[in-house]
N, C-alpha and C positions, 0 to 999 in steps of 0.2 A: 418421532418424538411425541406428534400427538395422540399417536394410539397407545404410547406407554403411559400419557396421562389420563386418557381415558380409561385404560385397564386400573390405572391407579385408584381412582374412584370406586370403579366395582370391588374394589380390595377391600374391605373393613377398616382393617389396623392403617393401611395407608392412606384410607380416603380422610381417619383422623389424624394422621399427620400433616395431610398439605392443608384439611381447614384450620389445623393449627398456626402455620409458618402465616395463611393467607390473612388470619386477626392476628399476628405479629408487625404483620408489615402496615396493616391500617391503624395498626396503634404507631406503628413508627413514621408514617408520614402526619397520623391527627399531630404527632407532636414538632412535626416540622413545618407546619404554620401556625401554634401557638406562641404570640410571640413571651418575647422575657419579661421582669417585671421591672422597670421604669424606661421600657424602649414607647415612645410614639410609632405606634404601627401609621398611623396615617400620614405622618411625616417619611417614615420607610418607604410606604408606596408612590408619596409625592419624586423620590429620589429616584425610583427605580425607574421610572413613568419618564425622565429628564434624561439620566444615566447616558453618556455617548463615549466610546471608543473603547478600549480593551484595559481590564484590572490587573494584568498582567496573571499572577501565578493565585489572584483570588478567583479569577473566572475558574482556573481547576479544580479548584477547593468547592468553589459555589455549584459545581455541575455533581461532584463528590456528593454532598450534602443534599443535592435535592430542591437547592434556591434557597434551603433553608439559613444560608449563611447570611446572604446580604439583606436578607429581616430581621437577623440575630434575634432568632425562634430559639426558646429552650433547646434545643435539638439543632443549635447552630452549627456545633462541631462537627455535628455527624460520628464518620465511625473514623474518620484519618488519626487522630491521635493515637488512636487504638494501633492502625497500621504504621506509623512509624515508629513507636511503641516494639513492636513486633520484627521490626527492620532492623531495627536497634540492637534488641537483643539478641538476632541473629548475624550482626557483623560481630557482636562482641564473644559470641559463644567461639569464634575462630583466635580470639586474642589472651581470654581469661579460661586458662583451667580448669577453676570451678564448675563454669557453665557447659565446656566439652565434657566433663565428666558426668555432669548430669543429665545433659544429653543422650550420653551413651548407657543411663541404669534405666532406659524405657518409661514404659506408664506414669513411676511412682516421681523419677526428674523433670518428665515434660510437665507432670502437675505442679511441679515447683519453677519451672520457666515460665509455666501458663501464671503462676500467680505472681512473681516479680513482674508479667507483663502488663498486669491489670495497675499495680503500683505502680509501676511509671509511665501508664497511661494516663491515671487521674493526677500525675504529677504533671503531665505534660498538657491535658485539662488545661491546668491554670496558667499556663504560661501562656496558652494559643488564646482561652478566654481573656484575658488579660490584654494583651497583644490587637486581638478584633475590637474591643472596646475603648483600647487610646486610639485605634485607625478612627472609629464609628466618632469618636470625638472631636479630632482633629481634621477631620471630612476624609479624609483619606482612603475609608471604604469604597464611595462612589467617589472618585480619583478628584477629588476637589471643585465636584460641577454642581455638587447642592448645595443651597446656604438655608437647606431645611435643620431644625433642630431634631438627631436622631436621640438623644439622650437627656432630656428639657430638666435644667436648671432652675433654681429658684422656687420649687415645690414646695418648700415648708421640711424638707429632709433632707437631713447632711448629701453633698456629693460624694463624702468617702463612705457612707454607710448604702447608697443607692448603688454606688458602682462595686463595691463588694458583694452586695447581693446578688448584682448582676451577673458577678464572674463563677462567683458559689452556684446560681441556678443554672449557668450554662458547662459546669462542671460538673455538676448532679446530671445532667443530661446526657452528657457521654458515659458518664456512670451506666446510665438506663440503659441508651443505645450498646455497651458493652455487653449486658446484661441482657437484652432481647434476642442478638444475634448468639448469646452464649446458647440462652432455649432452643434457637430454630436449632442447632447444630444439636442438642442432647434429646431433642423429643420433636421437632419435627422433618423439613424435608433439605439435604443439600448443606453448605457450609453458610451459619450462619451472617458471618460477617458481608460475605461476596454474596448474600442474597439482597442485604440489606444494600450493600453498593448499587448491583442491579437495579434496586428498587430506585434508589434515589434519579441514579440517570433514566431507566425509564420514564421517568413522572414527570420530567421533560420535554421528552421529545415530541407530544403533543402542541406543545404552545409553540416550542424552536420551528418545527414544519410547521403550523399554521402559521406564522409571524414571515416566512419565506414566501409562503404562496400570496400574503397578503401584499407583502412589498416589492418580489420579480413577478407573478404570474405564473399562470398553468403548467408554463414550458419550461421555463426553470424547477419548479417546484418538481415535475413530475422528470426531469431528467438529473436531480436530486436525488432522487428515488432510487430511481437506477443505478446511478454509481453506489448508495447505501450498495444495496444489493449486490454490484460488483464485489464491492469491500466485502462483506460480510461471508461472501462464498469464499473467496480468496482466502480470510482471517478463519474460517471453519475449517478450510480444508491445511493449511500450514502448521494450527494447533493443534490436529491430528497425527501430524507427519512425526516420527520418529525412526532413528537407525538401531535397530533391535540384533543387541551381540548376542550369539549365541553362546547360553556356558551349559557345560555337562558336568554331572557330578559322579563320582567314580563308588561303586558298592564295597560298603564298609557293613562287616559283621560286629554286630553289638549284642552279646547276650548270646541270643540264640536264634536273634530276626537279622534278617538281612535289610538296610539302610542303602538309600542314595542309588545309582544308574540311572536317575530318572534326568531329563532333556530342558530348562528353560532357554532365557533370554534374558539381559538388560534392557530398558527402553532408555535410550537416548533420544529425548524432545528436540527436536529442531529449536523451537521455539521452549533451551530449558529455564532462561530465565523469568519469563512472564512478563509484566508488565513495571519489575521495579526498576528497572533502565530507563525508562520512561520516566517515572516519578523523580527519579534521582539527578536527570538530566533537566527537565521542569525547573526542579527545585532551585540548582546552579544557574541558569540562564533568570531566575527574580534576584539574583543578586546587585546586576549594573542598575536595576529598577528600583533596589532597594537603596544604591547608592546614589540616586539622584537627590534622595531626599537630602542631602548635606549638599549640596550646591546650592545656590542661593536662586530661586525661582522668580527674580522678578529681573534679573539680569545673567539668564545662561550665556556659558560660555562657547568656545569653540567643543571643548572635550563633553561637555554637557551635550552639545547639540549631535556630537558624533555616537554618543552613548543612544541618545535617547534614536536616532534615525537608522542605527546600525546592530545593537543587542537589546533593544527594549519592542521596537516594531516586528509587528509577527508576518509581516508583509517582506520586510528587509532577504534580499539575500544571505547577506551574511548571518543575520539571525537563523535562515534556515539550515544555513552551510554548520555553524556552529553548533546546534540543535542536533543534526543529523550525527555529525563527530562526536559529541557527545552519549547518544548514546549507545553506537557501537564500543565507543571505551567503556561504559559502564556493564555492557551486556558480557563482554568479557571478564571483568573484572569478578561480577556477581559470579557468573558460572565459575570462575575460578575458586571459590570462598565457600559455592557450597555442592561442592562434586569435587571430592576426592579421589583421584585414578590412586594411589597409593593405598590408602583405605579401604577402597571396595575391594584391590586386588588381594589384597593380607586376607580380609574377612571370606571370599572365597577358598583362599587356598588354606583356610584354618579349617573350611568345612568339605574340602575333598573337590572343590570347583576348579574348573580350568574352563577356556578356553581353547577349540579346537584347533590346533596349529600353531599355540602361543602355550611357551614354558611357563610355569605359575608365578608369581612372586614378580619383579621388576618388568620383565618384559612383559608381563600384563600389564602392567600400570601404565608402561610408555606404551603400549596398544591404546587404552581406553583413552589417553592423554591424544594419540593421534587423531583418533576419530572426533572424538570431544571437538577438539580445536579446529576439526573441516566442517563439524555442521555448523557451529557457532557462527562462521563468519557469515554463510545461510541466515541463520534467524537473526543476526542483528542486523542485517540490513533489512531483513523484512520488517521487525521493528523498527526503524529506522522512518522505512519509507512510508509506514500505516500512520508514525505520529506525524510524520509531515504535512500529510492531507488536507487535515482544516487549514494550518498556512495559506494552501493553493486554493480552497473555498473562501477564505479574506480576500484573494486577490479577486477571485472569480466574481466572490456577490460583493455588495456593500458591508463591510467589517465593520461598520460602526454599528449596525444593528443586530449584530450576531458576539454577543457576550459569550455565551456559551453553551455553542456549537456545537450540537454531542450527535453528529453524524457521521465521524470520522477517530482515528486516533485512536488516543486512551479510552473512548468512549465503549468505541465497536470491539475493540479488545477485549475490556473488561464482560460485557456485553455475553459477547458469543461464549466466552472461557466460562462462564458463570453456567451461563446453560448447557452449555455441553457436558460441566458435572452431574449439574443434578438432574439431567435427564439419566445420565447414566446409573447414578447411583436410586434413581426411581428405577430403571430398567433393571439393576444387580437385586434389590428384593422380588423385584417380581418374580424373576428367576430361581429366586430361594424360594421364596411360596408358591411354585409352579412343581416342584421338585415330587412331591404327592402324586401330583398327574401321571409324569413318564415312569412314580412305580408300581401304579395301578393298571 
């Protein structure tokens, strides 16, 4: 990978596109420690500096962002609205007609998905800005341990005209962040949005290691390392694996040229769902957390106290028991919703495809349906056991000082899947502008 960045450089046209993507991303983190306009940053860092025990499902969102959340920076949102935005309208394109149809007219439909997804991105904006600003009010950002003022009162300026601007600049900012990752992806290098994720956890993982070595020691810190390392070999080599079906296409006279006999494959990903099983399983496990807040916290109950020591603790077995269930059901369900064995098989045998030893038409479909549903159970357990990991580094280090952990999990997931694109797709131009060489 790093001889293809290197050769990248000596490229012209490429060495201007990664110094493109590299002042995208310093414009995108300048603007994820600028904070908003009526936040006390000095009070935010008073909080953060105090800050003990786990946010529950804002430590994911805050590792997302880059830390830019819990300063509520312009740039607090990050790019997540955008991605469930995008989630959204791909569970819907399987429900609404419309969207299946558009789906299926190419270029000119996915331009009209990409743009409903920008609109109920900045729709979802203001909900999530909205939402972080009663937490940031009500102390509830940093879990009720500050009694810093994060949003200071009695300025000489309305509270409703202060927290509207607040929610408008932090909604213009996902704006931006939509807008920045839209460039990397039209003019510079890789997919814009998963560069900008990358970036954000990166920018991390400096302080998270240094803040480990300073609190366990050398030995800790550097057998840390190692397992990263283990993880990351493991997570490389699983999101490479795929069961690649063989289809042949049978020669068809058209005109007066002869079409089709030519040989591929399907790739089926071991790992086809990615990482939204994760997210989606996240998301459901902040719900008993979410529902704490209606119990009366100055006299919990029995069911309080069962919630809060059994689905809210990232230490709790059953937490992890329930975490893991979770997202094997989701990893199926996803690949269910967006892999059609019925679909693919019709669109082959419309173009002269089969597979070798399978009659065209139904029996391909229960084929691909068979295979489909044996590697699945494969990668979601692998998924499974990758988001478990930091669980077992809470139990192993102190969790009080480890918010957000990005050693493990959704981190290294996101992480390796990022680069292993756009190294590739650095390595497929090269290849195209190498093409001159082998015909000289």
């Amino acid at each position: 990978m790093l001889s293809a960045f290197l050769s990248a450089f000596r490229t012209p046209d490429l060495r201007k596109k990664l110094l493109f993507t590299v002042g995208i991303i310093a414009i995108y983190r300048l603007g994820a420690t600028v904070p908003s306009p009526g936040v006390s940053y000095g009070n935010v860092q008073k909080c953060l500096e105090t800050l003990e025990g786990s946010t529950g499902v804002l430590n994911l969102l805050d590792l997302f962002s880059g830390g830019a959340l819990l300063q509520l920076s312009i740039f607090a949102l990050g790019i997540m609205p955008y991605i469930t935005a995008s989630i959204i309208l791909q569970l819907l394109t399987v429900v609404i007609p419309r969207l299946e149809q558009l789906r299926k007219e190419g270029q000119a439909g996915q331009a009209k998905i990409t743009q409903y997804t920008r609109y109920l991105t900045l729709g979802l904006g203001v909900l999530q800005a909205s939402a972080f600003v009663a937490l940031a009010r009500s102390g509830q950002l940093f879990n009720n341990q500050c009694n810093e003022e994060i949003i200071p009162t009695g300025t000489g300026i309305p509270d409703w005209l202060t927290l509207s601007i607040l929610v408008m600049t932090m909604t213009a900012g996902t704006g931006m962040v939509m807008w920045l990752g839209e460039l990397i992806t039209d003019r510079g290098v890789g997919n814009g949005m998963s560069v900008l994720i990358f970036t954000s956890i990166a920018a991390r993982l400096p302080s998270e290691g240094w803040r480990i070595k300073e609190s366990q020691g050398w030995w800790k810190f550097m057998l840390v390392i190692a397992l990263v390392l283990v993880v990351i070999t493991a997570v490389t080599f699983i999101e490479q694996a795929q069961r690649r079906i063989p289809v042949q296409y049978a020669k068809r006279m058209i005109g007066r040229r002869m079409y089709g006999g030519t040989s591929t494959y399907i790739p089926l990903k071991v790992n086809q769902a990615g990482v939204i099983p994760v997210i989606f399983g996240s998301s459901l496990l902040y719900l008993p957390q979410l529902a704490l807040q209606f119990f009366d916290q100055n006299d919990p109950g029995k069911t309080q106290a069962w919630i809060q020591n059994n689905l809210v603790d990232p230490t709790s077995p059953i937490y992890i028991a329930v975490y893991f269930l979770l997202i094997i059901f989701f990893t199926y369900f996803y690949v269910s919703i967006t892999f059609n064995p019925t679909e693919v098989a019709d669109n082959m045998k419309k173009y002269g495809g089969f597979v070798p030893g399978i009659r065209p038409g139904k029996p391909t479909a229960d084929y691909l349906d068979f295979i489909l549903s044996r590697i699945t159970l494969p990668g979601a357990l692998y998924l499974a056991i990758i988001s478990i990991l930091p669980n077992f580094f809470f139990i192993w280090l102190d969790r009080q000082q480890y918010l957000n952990f990005p050693f493990g999990g959704t981190a290294v997931l996101i992480m390796v899947g990022v680069a292993l694109e756009t190294s590739k797709q650095i390595e497929s131009q090269l290849m195209q502008r190498n093409y001159e060489g082998f015909l000289r």
